[in-house]
C-alpha positions as CSV (number, residue, x, y, z in Angstrom):
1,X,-108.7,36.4,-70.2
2,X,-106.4,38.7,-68.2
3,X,-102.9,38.4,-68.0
4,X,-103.0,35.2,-70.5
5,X,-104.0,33.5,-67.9
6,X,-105.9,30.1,-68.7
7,X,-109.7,29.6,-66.6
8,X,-109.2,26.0,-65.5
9,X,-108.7,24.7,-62.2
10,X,-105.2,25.9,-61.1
11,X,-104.3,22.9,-59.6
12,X,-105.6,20.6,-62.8
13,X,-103.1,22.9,-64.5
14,X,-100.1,22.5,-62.5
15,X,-100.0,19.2,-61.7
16,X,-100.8,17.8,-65.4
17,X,-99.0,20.1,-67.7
18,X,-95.6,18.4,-66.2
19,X,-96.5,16.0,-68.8
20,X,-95.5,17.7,-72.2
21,X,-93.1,15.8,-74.6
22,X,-90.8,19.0,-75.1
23,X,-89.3,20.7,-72.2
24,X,-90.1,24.3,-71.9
25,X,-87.6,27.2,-72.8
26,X,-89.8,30.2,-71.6
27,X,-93.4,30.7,-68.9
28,X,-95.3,31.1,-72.6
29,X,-97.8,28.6,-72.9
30,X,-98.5,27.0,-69.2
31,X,-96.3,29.1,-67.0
32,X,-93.7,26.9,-66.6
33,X,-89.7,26.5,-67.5
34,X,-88.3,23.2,-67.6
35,X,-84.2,22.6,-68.0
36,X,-82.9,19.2,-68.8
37,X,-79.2,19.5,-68.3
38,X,-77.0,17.0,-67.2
39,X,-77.6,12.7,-66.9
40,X,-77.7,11.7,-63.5
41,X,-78.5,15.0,-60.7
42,X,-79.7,18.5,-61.4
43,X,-80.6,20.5,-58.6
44,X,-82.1,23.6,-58.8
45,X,-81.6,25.1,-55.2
46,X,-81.9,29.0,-54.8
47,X,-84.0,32.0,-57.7
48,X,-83.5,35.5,-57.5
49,X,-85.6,38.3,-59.1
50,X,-84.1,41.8,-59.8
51,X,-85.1,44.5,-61.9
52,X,-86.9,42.9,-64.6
53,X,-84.5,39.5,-64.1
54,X,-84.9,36.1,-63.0
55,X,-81.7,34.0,-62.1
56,X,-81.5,30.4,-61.1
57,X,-78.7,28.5,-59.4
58,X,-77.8,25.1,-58.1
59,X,-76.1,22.2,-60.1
60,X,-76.1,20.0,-63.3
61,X,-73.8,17.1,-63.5
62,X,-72.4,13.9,-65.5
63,X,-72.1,10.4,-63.0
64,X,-69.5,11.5,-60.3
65,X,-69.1,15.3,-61.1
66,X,-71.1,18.0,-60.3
67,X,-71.2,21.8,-61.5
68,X,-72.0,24.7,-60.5
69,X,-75.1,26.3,-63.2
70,X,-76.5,30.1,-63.1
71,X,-79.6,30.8,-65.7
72,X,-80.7,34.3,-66.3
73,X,-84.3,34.8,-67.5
74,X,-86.5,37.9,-68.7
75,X,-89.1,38.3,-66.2
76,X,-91.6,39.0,-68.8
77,X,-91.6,35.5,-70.0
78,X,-89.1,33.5,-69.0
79,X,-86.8,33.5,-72.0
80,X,-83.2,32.7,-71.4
81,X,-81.0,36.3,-71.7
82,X,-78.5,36.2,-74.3
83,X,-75.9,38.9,-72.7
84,X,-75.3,36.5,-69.7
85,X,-73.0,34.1,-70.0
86,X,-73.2,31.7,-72.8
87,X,-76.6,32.5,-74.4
88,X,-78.5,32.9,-70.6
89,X,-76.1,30.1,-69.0
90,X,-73.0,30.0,-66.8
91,X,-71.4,26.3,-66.6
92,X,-69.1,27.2,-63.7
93,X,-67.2,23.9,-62.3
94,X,-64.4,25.0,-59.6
95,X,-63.4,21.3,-59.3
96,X,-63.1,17.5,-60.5
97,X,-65.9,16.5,-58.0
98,X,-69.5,17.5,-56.7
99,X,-69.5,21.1,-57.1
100,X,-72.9,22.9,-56.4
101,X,-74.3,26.8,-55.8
102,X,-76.5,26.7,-52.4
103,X,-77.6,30.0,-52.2
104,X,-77.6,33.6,-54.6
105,X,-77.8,37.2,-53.1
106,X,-78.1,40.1,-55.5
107,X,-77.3,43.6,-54.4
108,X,-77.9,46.0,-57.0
109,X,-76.0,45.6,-60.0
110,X,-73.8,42.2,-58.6
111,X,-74.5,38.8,-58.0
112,X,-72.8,36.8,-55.0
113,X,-73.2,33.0,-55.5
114,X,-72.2,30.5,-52.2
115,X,-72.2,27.1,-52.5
116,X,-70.0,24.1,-52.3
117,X,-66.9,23.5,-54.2
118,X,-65.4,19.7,-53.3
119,X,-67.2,20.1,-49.7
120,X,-65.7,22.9,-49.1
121,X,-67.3,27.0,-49.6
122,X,-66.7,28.9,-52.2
123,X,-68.4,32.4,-52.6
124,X,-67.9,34.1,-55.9
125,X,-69.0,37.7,-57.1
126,X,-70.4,38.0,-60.4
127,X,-71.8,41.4,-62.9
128,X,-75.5,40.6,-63.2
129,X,-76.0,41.8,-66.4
130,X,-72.9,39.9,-68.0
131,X,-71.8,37.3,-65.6
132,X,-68.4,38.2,-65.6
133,X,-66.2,38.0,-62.0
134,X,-65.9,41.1,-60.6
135,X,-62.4,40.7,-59.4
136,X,-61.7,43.1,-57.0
137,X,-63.1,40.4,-54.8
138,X,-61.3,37.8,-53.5
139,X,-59.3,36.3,-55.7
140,X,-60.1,37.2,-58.8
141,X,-63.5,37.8,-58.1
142,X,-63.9,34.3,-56.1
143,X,-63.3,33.2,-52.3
144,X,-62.3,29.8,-51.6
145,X,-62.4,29.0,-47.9
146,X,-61.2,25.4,-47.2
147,X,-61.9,25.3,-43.7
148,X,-65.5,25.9,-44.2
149,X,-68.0,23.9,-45.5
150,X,-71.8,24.6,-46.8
151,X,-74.5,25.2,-44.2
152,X,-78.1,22.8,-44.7
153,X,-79.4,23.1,-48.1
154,X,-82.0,26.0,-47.4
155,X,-81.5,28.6,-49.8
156,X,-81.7,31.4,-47.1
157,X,-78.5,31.3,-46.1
158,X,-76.7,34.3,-47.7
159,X,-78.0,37.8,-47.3
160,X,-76.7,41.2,-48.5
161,X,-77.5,44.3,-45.6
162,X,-75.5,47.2,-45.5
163,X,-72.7,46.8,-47.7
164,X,-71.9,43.3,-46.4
165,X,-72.6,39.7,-47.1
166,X,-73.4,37.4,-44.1
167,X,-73.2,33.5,-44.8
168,X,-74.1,30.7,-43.1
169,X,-71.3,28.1,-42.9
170,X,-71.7,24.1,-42.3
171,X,-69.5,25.1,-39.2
172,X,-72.4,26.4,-37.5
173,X,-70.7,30.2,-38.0
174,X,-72.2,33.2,-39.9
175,X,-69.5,35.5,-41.7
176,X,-69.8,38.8,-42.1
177,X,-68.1,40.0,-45.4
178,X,-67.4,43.2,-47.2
179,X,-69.1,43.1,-50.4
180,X,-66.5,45.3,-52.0
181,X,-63.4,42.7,-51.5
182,X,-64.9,39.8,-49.6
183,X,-62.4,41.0,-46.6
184,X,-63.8,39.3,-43.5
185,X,-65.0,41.5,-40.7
186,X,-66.3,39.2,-38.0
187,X,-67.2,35.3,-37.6
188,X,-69.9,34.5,-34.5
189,X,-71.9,31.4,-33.3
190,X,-75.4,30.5,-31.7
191,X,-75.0,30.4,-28.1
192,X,-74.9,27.0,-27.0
193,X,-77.3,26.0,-24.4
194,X,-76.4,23.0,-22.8
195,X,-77.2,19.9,-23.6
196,X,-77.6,20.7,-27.1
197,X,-74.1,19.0,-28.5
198,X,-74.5,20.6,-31.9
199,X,-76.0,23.7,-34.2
200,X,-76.8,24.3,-37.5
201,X,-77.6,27.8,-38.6
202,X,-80.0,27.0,-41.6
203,X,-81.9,30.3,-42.3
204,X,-80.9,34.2,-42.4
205,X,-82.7,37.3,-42.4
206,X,-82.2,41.2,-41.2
207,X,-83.7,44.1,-40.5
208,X,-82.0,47.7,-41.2
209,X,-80.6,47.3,-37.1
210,X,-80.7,44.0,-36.3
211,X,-79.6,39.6,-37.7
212,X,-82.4,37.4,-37.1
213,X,-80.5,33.7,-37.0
214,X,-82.4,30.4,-37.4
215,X,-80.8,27.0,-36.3
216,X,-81.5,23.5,-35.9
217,X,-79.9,21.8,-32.5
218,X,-80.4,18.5,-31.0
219,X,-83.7,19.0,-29.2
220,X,-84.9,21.2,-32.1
221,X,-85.0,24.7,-33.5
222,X,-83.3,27.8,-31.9
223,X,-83.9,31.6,-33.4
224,X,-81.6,34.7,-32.3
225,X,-81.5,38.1,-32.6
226,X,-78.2,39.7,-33.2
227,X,-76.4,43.3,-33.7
228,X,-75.4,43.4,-37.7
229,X,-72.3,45.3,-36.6
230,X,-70.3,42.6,-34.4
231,X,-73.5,39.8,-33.8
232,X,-74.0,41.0,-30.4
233,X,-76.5,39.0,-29.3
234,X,-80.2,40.6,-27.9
235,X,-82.1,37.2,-27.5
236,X,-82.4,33.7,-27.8
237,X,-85.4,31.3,-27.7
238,X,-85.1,27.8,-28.3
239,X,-88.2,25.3,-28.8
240,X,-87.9,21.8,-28.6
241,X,-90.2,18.9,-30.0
242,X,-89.9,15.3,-30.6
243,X,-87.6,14.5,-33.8
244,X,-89.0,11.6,-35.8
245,X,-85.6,10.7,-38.3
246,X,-86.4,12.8,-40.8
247,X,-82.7,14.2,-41.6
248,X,-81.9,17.8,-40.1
249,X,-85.4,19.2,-38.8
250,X,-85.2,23.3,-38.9
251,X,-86.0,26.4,-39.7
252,X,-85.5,26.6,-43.6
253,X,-87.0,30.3,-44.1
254,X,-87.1,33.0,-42.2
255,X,-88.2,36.6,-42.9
256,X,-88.9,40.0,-41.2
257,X,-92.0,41.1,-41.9
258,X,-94.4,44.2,-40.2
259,X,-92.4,44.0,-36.8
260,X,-92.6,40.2,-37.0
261,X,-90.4,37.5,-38.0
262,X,-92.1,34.2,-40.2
263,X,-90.5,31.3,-40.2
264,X,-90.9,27.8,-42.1
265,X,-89.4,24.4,-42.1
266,X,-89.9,20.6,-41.1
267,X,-91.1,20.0,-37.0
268,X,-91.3,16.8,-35.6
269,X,-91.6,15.6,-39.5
270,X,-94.7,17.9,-40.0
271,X,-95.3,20.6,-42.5
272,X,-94.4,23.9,-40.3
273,X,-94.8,27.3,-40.0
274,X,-94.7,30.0,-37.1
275,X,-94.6,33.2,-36.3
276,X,-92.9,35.4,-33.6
277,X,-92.5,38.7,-32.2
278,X,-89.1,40.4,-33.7
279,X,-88.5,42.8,-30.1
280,X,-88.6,39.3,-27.9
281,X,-88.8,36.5,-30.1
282,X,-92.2,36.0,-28.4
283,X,-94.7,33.2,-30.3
284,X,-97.4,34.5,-31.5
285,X,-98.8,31.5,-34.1
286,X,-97.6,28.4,-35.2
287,X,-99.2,25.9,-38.1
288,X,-98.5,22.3,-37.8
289,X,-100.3,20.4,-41.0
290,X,-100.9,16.9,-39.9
291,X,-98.1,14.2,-40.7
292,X,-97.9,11.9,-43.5
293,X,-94.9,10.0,-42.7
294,X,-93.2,11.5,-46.0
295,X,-90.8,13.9,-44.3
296,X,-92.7,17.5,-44.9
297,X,-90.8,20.8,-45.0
298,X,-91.5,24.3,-46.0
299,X,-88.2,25.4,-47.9
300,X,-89.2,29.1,-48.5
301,X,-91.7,31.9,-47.3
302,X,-92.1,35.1,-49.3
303,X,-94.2,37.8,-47.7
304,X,-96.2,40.7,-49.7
305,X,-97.8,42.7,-47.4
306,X,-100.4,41.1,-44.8
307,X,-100.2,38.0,-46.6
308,X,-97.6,35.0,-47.1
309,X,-96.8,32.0,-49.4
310,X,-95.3,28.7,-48.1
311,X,-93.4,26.2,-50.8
312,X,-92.1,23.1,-49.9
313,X,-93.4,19.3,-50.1
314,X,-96.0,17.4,-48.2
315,X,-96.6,13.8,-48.9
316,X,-93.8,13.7,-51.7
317,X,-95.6,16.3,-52.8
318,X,-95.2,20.2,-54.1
319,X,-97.3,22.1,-52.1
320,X,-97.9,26.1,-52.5
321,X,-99.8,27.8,-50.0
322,X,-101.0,31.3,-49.3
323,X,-101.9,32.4,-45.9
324,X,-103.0,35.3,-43.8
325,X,-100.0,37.2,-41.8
326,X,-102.6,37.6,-39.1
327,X,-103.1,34.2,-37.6
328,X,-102.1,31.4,-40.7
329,X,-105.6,30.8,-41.5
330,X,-105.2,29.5,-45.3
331,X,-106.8,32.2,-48.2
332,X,-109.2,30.1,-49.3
333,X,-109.4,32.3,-53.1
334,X,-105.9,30.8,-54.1
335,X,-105.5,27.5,-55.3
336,X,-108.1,24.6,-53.8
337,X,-109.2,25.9,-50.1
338,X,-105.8,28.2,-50.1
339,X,-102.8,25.6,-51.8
340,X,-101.6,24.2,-55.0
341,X,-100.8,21.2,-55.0
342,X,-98.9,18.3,-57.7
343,X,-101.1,15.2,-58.2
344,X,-97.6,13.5,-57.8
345,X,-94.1,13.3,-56.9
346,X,-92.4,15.4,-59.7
347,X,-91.3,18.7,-58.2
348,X,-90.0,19.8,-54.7
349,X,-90.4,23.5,-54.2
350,X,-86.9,24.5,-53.4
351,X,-87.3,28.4,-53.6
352,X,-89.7,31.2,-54.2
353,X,-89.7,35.1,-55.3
354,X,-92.7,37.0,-55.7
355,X,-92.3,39.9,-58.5
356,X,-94.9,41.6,-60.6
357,X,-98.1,40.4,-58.5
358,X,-97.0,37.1,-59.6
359,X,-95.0,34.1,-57.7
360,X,-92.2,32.4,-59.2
361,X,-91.5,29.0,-57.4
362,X,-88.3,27.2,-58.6
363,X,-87.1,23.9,-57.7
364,X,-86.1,20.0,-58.5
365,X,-88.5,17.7,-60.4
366,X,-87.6,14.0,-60.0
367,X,-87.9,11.9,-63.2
368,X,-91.5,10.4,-64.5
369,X,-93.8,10.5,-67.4
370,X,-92.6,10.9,-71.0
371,X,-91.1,14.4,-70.3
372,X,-89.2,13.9,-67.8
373,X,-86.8,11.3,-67.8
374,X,-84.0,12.7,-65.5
375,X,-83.5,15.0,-62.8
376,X,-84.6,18.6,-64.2
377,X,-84.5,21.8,-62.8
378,X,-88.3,22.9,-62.9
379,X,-89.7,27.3,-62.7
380,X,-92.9,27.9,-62.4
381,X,-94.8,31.5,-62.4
382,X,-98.5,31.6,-60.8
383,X,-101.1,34.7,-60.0
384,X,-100.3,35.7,-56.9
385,X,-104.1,36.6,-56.2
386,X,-105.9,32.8,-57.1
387,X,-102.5,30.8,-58.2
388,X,-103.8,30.0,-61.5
389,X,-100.2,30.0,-64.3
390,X,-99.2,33.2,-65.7
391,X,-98.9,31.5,-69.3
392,X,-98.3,34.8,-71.5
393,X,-95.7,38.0,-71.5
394,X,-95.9,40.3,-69.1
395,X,-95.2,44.1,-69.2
396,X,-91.9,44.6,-67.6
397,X,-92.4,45.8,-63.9
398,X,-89.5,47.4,-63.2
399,X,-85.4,48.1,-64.2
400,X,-83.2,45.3,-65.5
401,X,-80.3,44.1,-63.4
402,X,-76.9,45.8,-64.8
């Protein structure tokens, strides 16, 4: 059996190993890492892979307090690493109240982690092998910005291009920041088009010349491109639909891929992808997966090559899909028909990496069966080609993070 890989029915295998007594400290076994942390919310909102590391970021907490949690894991099978932080865990908890990391950008041999400290944004920069603050920035390696809040809980929303970090704020800004000290070099907007009353920048990407910005406003999503140097802006197309009270509907991914940019999210309370031309912003195909009432969002897109993944929830649901970059059509060779998907409501697909030829989906599963009795954060590492769980070591694929 290559790669360790076991020959049942992918999706048989996902949805019922969630059901193990003993939560799982490694991908050894069933391909999935399970963390059991605090008593009342653990969110697991944004994984990055580099070198031959994983990290995960988002929150564990005690009733009324939330903190701020970074796990870094071997890529070759998930194990926590003992150099980083306390044995493979940082326990970071800036204040007395709900404290939680949003989004993580790594950029070579650091770590920038944004999130929310008492409602307010706090961006810190850690040493990825170590965890330590590297304090040249900010203060002591850490900005606190009190007039700022978190943008929408996409974990696209912090990017590192050129030597600078750009962050989406709850404002509706995007900062551009030095990556050396965190000195700020510009702050710019979406161009309001009347009536829209409000925006939300809720997904980042770039190019090596250009900001691609994707936004929620009243009458529904808006995507711009802008100059990285000062956010000049080159074009803006907005496209409204009919909003159905599902909570902020937009764009939660977006990438730049082969000229094009992909983007995913929730669309009149639909499962929803598109994609669009990057030059004009032109449409080129869009994938709308029938309703079910539940609320459905793509949270994250990775693309390898002329294919894509989609993770998110439909129906409750997790739901993994690969598609063609072409036109969407579903690869019918992954999963059943071209998606995985959980037999019930235990884990929301908040954010995905692909590494390896594998796919490494991380996010929040939400308390049933015998296992899970709680809030966990929940990894889980499937074959890029046919989605079935990578469940032994892998050789490494490439240079740990220092």
């Amino acid at each position: 059996m290559p790669r360790g890989r076991f020959v049942l029915p992918a999706l048989l295998l996902l949805s019922s190993s969630f059901v193990r007594t003993a939560a799982a400290d490694s991908f050894l076994g069933d391909g999935i890492v399970v963390t059991d942390v605090g008593d009342v919310q653990d969110h697991l909102h944004a994984i990055a892979v580099a070198g031959d590391a994983l990290y995960l970021a988002g929150m564990d907490s005690v009733p009324h307090v939330g903190r701020w949690r970074v796990e870094k894991r071997r890529l070759s099978d998930g194990a926590l690493v003992p150099e980083f932080g306390d044995a493979g865990v940082l326990a970071i908890d800036p204040t007395a109240d709900w404290d939680r990391i949003t989004a993580i950008a790594v950029d070579g041999r650091h770590l920038f982690l944004v999130g929310e400290a008492a409602a307010t944004l706090r961006i810190e920069k850690r040493v990825a092998y170590d965890g330590r603050l590297r304090t040249t920035f900010g203060s002591g390696g850490v900005l606190a910005m009190p007039n700022e809040t978190v943008a929408w809980q996409s974990a696209n929303t912090a990017l590192v291009v050129e030597d600078h970090l750009y962050v989406a704020t709850g404002t509706g800004r995007v900062l551009k920041l030095r990556t050396r000290d965190g000195g700020a070099v510009a702050r710019f907007k979406p161009a309001d088009t009347p009536p829209a009353a409000s925006t939300r920048v809720t997904a980042l990407a770039a190019s090596n010349r250009a900001l691609y910005i994707g936004a929620a406003t009243d009458q529904g999503f808006r995507f711009e491109k802008r100059g990285l140097q000062a956010g000049r802006l080159f074009w803006t197309v907005d496209e409204s639909f009919s909003r159905v009270g599902c909570g902020i509907e937009a764009p939660q991914a977006l990438v730049v891929a082969n000229g094009t940019l992909v983007a995913g999210g929730m669309h009149g309370g639909r499962w929803h992808l598109e994609r669009r031309r990057e030059r004009d912003g032109a449409l080129l195909w869009t994938v709308d997966l029938p309703g079910t009432g539940d609320c459905d969002v793509v949270n994250d897109v990775v693309v390898v090559g002329d294919e894509l993944f989609a993770v998110g929830s439909r129906g409750s649901r997790r739901r993994i899909e690969k598609r063609r970059l072409a036109d969407g059509a579903l690869v019918s060779g992954f999963g059943v028909g071209g998606a995985l998907v959980a037999g019930r409501r235990l884990f929301e697909a908040s954010s995905a990496a692909i590494t390896c030829g594998d796919l490494i989906v991380g996010g929040t599963s939400y308390g049933e069966g015998d296992r899970l009795t709680k809030e966990s954060w929940v990894t889980a590492r499937v074959a890029a080609r046919d989605g079935l769980p990578v469940v032994a070591s892998v050789p490494p694929c490439g240079g740990t993070a220092r």
